[in-house]
N, C-alpha and C positions, 0 to 999 in steps of 0.2 A: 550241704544239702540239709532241706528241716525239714521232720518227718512228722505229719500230725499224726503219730500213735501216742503220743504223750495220754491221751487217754481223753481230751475234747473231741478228736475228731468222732470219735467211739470205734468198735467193731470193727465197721467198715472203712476207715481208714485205715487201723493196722492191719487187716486182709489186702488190702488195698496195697503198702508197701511189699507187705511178704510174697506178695505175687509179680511186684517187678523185679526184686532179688530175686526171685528163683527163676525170671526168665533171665535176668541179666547176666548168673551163672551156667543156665542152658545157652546163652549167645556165646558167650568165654570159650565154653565145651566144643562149642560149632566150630568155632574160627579156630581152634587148636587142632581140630579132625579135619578141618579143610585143607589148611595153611601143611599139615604133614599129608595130608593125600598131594598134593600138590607136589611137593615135594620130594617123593620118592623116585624116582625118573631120575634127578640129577642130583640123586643123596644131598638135597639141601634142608636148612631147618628154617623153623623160623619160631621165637621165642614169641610168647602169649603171658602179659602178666593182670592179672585181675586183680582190681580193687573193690570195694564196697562201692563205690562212685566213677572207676575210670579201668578201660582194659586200656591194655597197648601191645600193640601185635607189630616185632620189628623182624625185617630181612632184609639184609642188606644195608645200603643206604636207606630202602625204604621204611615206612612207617606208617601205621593208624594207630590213631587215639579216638577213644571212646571214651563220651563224660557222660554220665545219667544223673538227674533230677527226677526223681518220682518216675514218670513214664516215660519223661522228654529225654533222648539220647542224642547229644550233639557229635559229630563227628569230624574228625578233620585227617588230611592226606600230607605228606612230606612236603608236595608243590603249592600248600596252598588252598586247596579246594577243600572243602566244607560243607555243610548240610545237617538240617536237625530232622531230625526221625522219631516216630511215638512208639512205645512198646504197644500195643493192642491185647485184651484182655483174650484175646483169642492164640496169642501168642505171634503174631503178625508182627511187621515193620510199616507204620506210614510214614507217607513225605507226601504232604500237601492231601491231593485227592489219591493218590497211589496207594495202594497196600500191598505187599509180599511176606511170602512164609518167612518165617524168619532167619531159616536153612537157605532158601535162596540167595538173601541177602547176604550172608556171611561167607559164602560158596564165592560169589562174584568179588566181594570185596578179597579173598584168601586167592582166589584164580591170579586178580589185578596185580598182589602183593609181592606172588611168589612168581610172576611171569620174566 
């Protein structure tokens, strides 16, 4: 990933990245509080590793991977299925015309994970 805070983009581009790190470490947060809520019913876990650029949240066989670019979060599932998602300055998730909280999101992707 290239980050214009180098000091062209000015200001507002390094606000700009430091706001999708800290939502991309409140998404991490979600899916590890989701993925263990989920989880207690049948004492299961499910491990949540965070990068600067990619989470990956495994159980089981299964898998999600998370890559971020700036705002763009591309995602991909164990079978194959995939989809790119925007962080939103409101802290939202879009896909196309869609927006969701971004708890929602990671509720449903942790529910699917750990089912």
């Amino acid at each position: 990933m290239t980050s214009g805070a180098s000091g062209v983009s000015g200001a507002s581009g390094v606000s700009s990245e430091h706001l999708w790190v800290e939502l991309w470490v409140s998404l991490a947060s979600l899916l590890r509080s989701y993925t263990a809520a989920h989880g207690l019913n049948g004492n299961r876990q499910a491990t949540v590793e965070l990068g600067e650029e990619r989470i990956t949240v495994r159980h089981g066989a299964g898998w999600l991977e998370l890559e971020r670019d700036g705002s763009r979060v591309r995602w991909r599932r164990e079978d194959g299925r995939s989809g790119l998602m925007e962080l939103t300055e409101a802290g939202r998730l879009r896909s196309g015309e869609r927006e969701e909280e971004m708890d929602m999101v990671a509720e449903g992707w942790a529910r699917e994970l750990m089912a």
